[in-house]
DRENKOL-467375 format. One line per field, with one value per residue (C-alpha): y, z, x; residue in three letters; residue number from 1; chain. Coordinates in Angstrom, 1 decimal. Example, Ala and Ser with C-alpha at 12.3 -4.5 7.8 and 13.67 -1.06 7.14 Angstrom:
BEGIN
v c(-4.5,-1.1)
w c(7.8,7.1)
u c(12.3,13.7)
type c(ALA,SER)
seq c(1,2)
mol c(A,A)
This chain:
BEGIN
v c(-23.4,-23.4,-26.2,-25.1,-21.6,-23.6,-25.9,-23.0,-21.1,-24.3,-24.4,-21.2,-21.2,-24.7,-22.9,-19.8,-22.6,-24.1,-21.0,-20.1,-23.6,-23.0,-19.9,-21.6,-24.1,-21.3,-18.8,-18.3,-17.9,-14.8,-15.2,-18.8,-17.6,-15.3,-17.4,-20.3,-18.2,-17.2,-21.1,-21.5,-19.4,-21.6,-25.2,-26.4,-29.7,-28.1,-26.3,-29.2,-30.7,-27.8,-27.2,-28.9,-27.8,-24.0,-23.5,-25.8,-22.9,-19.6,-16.5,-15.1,-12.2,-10.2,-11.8,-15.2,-14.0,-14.9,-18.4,-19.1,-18.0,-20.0,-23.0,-22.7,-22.7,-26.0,-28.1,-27.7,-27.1,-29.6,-27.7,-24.1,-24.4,-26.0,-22.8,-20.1,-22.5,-22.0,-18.4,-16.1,-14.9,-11.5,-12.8,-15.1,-12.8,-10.5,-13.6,-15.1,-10.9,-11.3,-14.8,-13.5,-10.5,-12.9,-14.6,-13.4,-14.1,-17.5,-19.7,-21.9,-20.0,-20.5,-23.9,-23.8,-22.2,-24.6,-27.7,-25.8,-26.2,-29.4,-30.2,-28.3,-27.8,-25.4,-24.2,-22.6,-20.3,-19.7,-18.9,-16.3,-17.7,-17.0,-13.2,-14.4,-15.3,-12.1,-12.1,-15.5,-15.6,-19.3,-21.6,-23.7,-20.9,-19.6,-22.7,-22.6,-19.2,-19.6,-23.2,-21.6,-18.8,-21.1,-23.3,-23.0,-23.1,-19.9,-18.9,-17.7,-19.8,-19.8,-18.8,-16.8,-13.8,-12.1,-14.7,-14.5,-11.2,-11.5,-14.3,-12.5,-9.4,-11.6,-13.3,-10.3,-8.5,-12.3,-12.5,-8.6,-8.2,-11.8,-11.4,-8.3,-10.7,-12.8,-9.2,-8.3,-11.5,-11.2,-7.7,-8.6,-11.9,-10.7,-9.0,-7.3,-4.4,-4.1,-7.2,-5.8,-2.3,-5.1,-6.8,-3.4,-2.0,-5.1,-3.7,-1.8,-4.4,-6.1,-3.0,-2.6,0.5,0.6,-2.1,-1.8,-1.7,0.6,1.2,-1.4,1.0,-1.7,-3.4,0.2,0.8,-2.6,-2.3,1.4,-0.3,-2.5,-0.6,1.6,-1.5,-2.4,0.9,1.1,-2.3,-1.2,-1.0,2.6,1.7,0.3,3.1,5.1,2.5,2.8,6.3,5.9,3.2,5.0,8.0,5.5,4.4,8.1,7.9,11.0,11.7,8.2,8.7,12.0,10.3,7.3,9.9,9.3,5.5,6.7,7.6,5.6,6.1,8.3,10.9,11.5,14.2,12.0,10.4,10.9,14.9,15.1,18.0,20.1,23.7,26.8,29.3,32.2,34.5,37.7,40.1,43.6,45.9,49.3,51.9,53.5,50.2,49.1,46.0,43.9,40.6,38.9,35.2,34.4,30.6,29.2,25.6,23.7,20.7,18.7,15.8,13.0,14.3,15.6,14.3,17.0,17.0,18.8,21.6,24.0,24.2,24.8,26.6,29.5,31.3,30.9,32.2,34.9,36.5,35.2,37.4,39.7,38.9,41.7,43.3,46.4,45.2,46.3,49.2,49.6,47.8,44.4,42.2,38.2,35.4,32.6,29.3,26.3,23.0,20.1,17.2,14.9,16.0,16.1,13.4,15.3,19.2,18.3,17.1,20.5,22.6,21.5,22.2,25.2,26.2,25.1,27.6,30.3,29.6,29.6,32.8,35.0,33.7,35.4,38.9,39.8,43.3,44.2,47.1,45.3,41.5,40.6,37.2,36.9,34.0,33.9,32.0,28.6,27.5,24.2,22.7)
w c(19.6,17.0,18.0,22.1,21.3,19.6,22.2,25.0,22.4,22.2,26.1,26.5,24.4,25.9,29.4,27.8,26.3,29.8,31.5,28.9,29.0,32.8,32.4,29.6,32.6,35.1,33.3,33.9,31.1,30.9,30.0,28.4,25.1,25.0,26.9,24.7,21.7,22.9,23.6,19.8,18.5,21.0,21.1,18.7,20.3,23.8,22.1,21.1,24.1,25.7,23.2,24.4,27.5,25.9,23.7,26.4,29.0,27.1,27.4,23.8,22.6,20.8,23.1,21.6,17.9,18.3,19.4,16.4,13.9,15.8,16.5,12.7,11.5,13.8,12.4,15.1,12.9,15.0,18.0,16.6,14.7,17.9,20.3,17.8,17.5,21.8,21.6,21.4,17.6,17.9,19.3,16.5,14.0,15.2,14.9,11.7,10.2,11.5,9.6,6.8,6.7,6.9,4.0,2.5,4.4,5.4,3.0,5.8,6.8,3.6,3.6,7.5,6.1,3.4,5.5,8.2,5.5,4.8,8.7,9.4,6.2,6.3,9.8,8.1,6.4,9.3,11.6,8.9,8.8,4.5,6.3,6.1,3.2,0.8,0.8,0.9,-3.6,-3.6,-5.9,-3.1,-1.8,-5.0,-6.2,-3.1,-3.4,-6.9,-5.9,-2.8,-5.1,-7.9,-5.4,-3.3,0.3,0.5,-3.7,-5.6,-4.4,-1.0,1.0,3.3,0.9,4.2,3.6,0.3,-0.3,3.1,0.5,-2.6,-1.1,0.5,-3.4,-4.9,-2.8,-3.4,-7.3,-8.1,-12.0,-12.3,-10.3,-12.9,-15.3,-12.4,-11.2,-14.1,-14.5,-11.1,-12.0,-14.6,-13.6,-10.4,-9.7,-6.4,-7.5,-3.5,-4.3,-8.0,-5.5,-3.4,-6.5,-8.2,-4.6,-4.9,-8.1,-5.5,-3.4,-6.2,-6.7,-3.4,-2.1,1.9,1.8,3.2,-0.4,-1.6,-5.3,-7.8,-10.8,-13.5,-12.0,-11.1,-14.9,-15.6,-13.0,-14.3,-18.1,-16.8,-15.4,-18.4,-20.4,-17.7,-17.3,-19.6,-18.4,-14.5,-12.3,-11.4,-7.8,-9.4,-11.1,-8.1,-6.3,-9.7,-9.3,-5.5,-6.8,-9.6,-7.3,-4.9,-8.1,-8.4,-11.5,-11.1,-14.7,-15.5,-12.5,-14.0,-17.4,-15.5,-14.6,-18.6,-17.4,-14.5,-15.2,-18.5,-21.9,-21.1,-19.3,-22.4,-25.7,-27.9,-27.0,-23.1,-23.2,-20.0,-19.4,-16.5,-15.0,-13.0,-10.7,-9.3,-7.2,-6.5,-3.7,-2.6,0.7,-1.1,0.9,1.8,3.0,0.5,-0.5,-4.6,-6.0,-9.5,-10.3,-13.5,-14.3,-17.8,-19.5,-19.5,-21.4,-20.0,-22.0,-18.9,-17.9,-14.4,-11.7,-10.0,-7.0,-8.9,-10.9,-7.7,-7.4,-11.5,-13.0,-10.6,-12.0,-15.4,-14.3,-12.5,-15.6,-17.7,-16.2,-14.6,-11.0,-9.2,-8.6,-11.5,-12.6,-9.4,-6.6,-4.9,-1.3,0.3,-2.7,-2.4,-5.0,-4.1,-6.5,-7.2,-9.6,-9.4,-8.0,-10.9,-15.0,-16.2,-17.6,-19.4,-19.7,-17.3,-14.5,-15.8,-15.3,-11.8,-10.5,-11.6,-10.5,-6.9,-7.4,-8.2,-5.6,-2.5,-4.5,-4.6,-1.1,-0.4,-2.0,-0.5,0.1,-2.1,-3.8,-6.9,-7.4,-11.3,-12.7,-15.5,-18.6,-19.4,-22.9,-22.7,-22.9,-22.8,-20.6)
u c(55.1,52.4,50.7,50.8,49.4,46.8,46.0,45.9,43.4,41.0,41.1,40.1,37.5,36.3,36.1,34.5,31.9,31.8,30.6,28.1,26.8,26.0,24.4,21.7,21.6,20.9,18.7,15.5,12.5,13.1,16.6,17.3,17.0,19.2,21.9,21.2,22.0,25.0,25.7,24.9,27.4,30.2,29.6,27.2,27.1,25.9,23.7,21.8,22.0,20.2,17.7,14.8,14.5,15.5,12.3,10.1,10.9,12.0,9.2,8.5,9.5,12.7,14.8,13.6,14.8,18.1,17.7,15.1,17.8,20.1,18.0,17.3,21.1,21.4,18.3,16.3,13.2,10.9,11.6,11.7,8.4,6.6,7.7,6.7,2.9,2.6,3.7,0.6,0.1,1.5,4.9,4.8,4.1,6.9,9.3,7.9,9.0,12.4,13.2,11.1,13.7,16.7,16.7,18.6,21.5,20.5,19.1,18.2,15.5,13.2,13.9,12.6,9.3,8.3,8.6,7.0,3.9,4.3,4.3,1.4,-0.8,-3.3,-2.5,0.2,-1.9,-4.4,-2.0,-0.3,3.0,3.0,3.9,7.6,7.5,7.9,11.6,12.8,13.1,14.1,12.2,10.4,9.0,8.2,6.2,4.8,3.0,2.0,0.8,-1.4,-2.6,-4.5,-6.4,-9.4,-7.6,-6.2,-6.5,-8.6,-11.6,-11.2,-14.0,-11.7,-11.4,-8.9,-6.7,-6.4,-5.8,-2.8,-1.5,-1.7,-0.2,3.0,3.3,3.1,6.4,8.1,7.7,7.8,7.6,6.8,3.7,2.3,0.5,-1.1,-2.6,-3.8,-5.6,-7.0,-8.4,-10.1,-11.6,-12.9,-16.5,-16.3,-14.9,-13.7,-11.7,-10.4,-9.1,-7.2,-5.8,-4.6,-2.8,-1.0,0.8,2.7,3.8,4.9,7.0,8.7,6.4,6.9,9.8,13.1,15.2,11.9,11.2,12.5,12.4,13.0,9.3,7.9,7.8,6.3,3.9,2.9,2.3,0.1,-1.8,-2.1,-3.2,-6.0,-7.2,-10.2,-11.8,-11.6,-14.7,-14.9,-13.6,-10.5,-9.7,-10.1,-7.3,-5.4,-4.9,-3.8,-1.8,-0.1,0.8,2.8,4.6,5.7,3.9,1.6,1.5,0.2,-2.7,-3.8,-4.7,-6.1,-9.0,-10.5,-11.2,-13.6,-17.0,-18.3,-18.5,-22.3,-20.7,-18.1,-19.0,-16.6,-12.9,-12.6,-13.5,-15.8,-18.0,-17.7,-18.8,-16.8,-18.6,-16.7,-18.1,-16.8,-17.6,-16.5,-17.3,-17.2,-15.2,-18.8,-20.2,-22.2,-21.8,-21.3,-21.6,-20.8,-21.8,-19.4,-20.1,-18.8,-19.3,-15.8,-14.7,-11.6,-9.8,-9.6,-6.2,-7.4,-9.4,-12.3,-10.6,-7.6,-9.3,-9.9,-5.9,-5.6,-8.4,-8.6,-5.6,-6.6,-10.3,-8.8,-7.0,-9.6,-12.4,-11.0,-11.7,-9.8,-12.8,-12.3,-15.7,-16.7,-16.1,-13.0,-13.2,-12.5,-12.0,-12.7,-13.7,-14.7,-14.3,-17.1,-16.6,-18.4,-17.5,-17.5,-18.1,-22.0,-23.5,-26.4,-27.5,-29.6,-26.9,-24.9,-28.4,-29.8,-26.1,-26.3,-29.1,-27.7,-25.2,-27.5,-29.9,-27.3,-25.4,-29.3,-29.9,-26.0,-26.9,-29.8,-29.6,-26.6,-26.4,-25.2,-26.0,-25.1,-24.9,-23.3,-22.2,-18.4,-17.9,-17.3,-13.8,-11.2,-9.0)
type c(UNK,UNK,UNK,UNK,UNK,UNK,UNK,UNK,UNK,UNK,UNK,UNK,UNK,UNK,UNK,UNK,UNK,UNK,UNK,UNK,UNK,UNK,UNK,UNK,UNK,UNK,UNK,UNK,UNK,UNK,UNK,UNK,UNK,UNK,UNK,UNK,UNK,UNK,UNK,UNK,UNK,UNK,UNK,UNK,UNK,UNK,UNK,UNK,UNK,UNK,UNK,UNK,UNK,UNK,UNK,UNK,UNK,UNK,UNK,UNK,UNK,UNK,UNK,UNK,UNK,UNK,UNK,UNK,UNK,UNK,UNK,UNK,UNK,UNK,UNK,UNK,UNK,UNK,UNK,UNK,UNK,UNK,UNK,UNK,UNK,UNK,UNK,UNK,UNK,UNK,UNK,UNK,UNK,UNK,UNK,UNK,UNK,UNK,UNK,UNK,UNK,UNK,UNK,UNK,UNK,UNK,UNK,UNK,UNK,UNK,UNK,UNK,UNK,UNK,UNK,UNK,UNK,UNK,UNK,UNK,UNK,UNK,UNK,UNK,UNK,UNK,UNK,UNK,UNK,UNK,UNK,UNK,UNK,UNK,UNK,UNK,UNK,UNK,UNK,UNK,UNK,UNK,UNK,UNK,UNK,UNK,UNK,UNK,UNK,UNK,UNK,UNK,UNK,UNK,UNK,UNK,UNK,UNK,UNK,UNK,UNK,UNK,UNK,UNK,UNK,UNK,UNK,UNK,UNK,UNK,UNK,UNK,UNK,UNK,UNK,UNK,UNK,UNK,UNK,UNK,UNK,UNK,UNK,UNK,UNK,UNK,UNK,UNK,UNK,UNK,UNK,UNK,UNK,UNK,UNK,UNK,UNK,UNK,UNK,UNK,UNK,UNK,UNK,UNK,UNK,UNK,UNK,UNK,UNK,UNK,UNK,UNK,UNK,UNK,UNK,UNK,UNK,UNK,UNK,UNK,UNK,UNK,UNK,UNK,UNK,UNK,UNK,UNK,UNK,UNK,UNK,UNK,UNK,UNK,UNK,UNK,UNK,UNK,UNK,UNK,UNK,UNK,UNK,UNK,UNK,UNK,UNK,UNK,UNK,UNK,UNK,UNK,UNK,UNK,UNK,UNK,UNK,UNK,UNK,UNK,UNK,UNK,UNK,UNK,UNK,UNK,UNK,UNK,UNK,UNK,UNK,UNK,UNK,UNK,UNK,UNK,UNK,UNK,UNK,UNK,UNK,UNK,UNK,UNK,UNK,UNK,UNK,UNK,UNK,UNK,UNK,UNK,UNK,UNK,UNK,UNK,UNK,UNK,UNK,UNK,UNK,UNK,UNK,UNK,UNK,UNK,UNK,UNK,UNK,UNK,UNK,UNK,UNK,UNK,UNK,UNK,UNK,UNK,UNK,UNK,UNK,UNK,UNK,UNK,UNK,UNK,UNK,UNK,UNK,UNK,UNK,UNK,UNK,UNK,UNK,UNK,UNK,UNK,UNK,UNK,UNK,UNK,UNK,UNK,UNK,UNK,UNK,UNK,UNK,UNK,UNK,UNK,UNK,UNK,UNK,UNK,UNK,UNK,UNK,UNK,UNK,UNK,UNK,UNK,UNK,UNK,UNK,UNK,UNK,UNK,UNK,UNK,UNK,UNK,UNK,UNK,UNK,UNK,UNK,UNK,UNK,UNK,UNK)
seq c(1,2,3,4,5,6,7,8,9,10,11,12,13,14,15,16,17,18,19,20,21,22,23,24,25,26,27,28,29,30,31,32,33,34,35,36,37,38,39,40,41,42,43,44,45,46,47,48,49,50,51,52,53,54,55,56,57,58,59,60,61,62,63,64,65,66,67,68,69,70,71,72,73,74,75,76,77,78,79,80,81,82,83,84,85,86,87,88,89,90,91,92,93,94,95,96,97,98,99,100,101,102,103,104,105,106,107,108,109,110,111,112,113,114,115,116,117,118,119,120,121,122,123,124,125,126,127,128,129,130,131,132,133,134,135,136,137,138,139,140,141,142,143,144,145,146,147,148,149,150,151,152,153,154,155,156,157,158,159,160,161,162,163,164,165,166,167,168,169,170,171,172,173,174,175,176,177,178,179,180,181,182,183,184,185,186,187,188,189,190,191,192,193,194,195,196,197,198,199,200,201,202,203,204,205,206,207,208,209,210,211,212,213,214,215,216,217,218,219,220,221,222,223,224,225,226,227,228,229,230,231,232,233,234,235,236,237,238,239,240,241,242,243,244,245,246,247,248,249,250,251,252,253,254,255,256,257,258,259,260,261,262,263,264,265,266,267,268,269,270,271,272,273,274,275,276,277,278,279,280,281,282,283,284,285,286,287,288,289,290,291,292,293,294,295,296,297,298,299,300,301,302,303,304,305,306,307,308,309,310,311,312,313,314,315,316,317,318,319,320,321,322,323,324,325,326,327,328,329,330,331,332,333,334,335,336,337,338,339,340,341,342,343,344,345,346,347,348,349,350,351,352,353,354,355,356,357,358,359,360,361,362,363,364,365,366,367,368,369,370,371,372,373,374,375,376,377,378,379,380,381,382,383)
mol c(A,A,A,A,A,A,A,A,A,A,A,A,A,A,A,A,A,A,A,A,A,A,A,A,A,A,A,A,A,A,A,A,A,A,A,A,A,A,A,A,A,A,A,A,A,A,A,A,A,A,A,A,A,A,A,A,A,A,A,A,A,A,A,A,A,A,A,A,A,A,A,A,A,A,A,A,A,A,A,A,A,A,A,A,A,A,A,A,A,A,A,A,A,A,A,A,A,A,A,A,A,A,A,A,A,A,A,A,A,A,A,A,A,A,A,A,A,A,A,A,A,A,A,A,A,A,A,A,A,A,A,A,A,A,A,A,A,A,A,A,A,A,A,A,A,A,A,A,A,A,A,A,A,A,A,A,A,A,A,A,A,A,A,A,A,A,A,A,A,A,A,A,A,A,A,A,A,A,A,A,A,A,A,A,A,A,A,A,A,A,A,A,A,A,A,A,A,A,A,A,A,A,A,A,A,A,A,A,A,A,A,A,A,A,A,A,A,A,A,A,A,A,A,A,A,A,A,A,A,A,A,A,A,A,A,A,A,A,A,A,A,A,A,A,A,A,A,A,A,A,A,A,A,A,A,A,A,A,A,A,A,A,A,A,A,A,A,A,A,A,A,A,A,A,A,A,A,A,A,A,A,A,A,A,A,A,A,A,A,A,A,A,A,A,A,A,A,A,A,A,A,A,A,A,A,A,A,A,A,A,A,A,A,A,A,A,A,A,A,A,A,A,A,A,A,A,A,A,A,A,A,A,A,A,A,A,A,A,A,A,A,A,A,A,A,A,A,A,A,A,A,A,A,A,A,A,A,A,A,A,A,A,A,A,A,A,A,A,A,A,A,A,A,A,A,A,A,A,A,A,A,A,A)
């Protein structure tokens, strides 16, 4: 009974086979692909039969996916890697994601990738198929990264500096922690300081920022210590990437201090205390018309725990209480004040003077024809 129930299940699933392998033989280019997957699945040996003529014919694009994993799984690696080479590059790059995101599950598929370079050399570069590469983990692929990385084809002396940074970015995602000390060589060895920005983003790729599994905490730490340790060698550029860098980490405490590493050791009054200035400008429409002014400015020291950008959302309530800007100095009326920093700490009494004076000019210019226009020193003070 066993063996007939048996026998009837293989003969339906012959005939299912049967029918499937007449639709791969029907289909059009539009829709071989998919029928030939579906073929895959069935009857491995009609599958291969079919092949050929399958990725001769079949139109690129999602539809094709299936059939590439499939024609992978079967060996077909000869004729898989020649249909993705004729497709047009973004069709293949779309394809070469989807294997690159299957890993994982089948091993096959970074085995498919590293004799794909070996059969086509640097060609496998040029025509970006590396972009699979950041989550297939295995060893070959591993080697094969770091291997790319030292040399002068697509490394660090190739002339294609695109390339190498699309390279460096996909090794970094692949290796993760392992990848932190090659960065920080990289930064430190490189000149452009546009190429040191590309070689400190890549701390977050390393990471797992914008991935599908996101932040890998254990290498998110790692990643944040290094930078830490690089930070006072960085071209001002890279400390500016740092800081972007650092906030993608969720690391925002770390980017706040990374602002002592930015302007060099002239603009700083000893340690990383930076020298900056705070204008406020207050203004009132009396209730009789008339109209009053006060320019409070003050001298400021900060320790290189904030960046300019941030002080016009911290000072201003400390300022406010500080002097007293709710216009009792003044007449009752409209009350305003209006904030001013610069946008980076002095580097000499000069720097700190001619802004100033920019202040003072555009605040005279303002008043003209108040009844009260005062400008007036607060102490100097720290952050």
């Amino acid at each position: 009974m066993l063996v007939l129930l048996a026998l009837t299940l293989m003969t339906a699933q012959a005939g299912e086979c049967d029918v499937l392998r007449t639709a791969v033989e029907e289909a059009t280019s539009a829709t071989v692909a998919t029928a030939w997957a579906k073929l895959a699945a069935c009857d491995r040996d009609a599958a291969l039969a079919t092949a050929d003529m399958t990725f001769e014919t079949a139109l690129p694009g999602s539809d094709a996916h299936d059939a590439i994993h499939r024609g992978i799984e079967l060996g077909l690696e000869e004729q898989v890697r020649a249909y993705l080479r004729r497709v047009p590059p973004d069709h293949r790059s779309k394809a070469i994601g989807t294997l690159g995101r299957s890993c994982d599950e089948t091993p096959t598929i970074a085995d498919f990738f590293v004799a794909s370079y070996q059969a086509m050399g640097t060609a496998f570069w040029s025509e970006r198929w590396h972009r699979g590469l950041a989550g297939c983990r295995t060893e070959e692929v591993r080697a094969l990264l770091t291997q790319a990385l030292e040399g002068d084809v697509v490394g660090i002396g190739s002339l294609d500096r695109g390339l190498f940074f699309s390279v460096l970015e996909v090794y970094a995602r692949n290796m993760q922690g392992d990848a932190l000390p090659t960065l920080q060589a990289l930064a430190l060895k490189l000149e452009e300081e546009e190429e040191v920005t590309y070689v400190i983003n890549a701390f977050s790729d390393a990471a797992g920022v914008g991935s599908l599994q996101g932040l890998d905490r254990e290498v998110t730490e790692q990643a944040v210590s290094a930078l830490e340790q690089l930070g006072p060698d960085l071209p001002a550029r890279g400390v500016d990437q740092a800081r972007t860098t650092l906030l993608a980490l969720d690391a925002e405490e770390a980017a706040d201090r990374y602002a002592k590493y930015r302007w060099p050791a002239a603009y700083r009054l000893g340690g990383y205390r930076y020298r900056y200035a705070a204008v406020a400008v207050e203004r009132v429409t009396c209730k009789n018309g008339k109209q009053m002014a006060i320019l409070h400015h003050a001298d400021f020291t900060e320790p290189g725990n904030l960046w300019p950008d941030q002080l016009p959302a911290l000072i201003p309530e400390k300022l406010t209480l500080e002097w007293r800007l709710d216009g009792s100095n003044l007449c009752p009326g409209e009350h305003e004040v209006a904030f001013a920093f610069p946008w980076a700490p002095f580097q000499t009494d000069e720097d700190r003077a001619t802004w100033l004076h920019e202040q003072r000019t555009a605040y005279r210019e303002s008043v003209e024809g108040y009844k009260k226009a005062v400008d007036k020193e607060e102490a100097p003070f720290e952050l």
